[in-house]
C-alpha positions in Angstrom: 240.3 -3.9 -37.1 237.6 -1.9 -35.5 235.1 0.1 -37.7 235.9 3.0 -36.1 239.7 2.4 -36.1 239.1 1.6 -40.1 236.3 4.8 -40.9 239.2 7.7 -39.0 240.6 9.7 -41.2 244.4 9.4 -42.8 246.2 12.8 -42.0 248.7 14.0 -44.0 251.3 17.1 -43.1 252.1 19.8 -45.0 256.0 19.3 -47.2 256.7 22.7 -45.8 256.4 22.0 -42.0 259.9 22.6 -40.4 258.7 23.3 -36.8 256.1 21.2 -34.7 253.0 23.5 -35.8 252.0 22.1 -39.3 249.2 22.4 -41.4 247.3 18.8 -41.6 244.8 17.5 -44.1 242.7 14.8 -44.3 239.6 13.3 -46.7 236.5 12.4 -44.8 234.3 10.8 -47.8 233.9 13.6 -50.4 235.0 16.4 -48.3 238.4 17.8 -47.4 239.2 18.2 -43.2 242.1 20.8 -42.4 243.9 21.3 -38.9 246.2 22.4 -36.7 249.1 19.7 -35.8 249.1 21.1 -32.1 245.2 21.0 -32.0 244.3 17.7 -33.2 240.6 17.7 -31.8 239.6 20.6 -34.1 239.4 20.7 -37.3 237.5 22.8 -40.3 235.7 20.5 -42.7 235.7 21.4 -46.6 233.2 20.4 -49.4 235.4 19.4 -52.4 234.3 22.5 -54.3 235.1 25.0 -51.4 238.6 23.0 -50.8 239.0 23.3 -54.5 238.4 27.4 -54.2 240.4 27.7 -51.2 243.5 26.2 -53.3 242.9 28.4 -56.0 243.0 31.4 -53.6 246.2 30.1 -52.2 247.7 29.9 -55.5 246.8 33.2 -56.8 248.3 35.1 -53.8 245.1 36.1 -52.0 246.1 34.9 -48.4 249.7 36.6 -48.8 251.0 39.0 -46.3 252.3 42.8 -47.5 
């Protein structure tokens, strides 16, 4: 295996994906990457504490719509 095959990250998609647009997430050493299935070139890059916050905002409701 190649070391760039072995060093790419291991994407996993969301349980609650029931169309082709998911939610992905990935670990790249200590941080947390997060895309878009349709746009997998892009993606937002997480330190564990700011993934850690973004959870807890998730949880408690903050990014829920009226």
């Amino acid at each position: 295996m190649s070391k760039a095959l072995s060093l790419a990250p291991s994407w996993r998609r969301s349980t609650r994906c029931e169309s082709g647009h998911c939610v992905e997430v990935a670990r790249q050493g200590r941080d947390v990457a997060m895309r878009n299935s349709t746009v997998p070139d892009l993606h937002l890059r997480l330190s564990e504490a700011a993934w850690d916050a973004f959870i807890a905002d998730l949880r408690a409701g903050q990014f829920d719509r009226c």
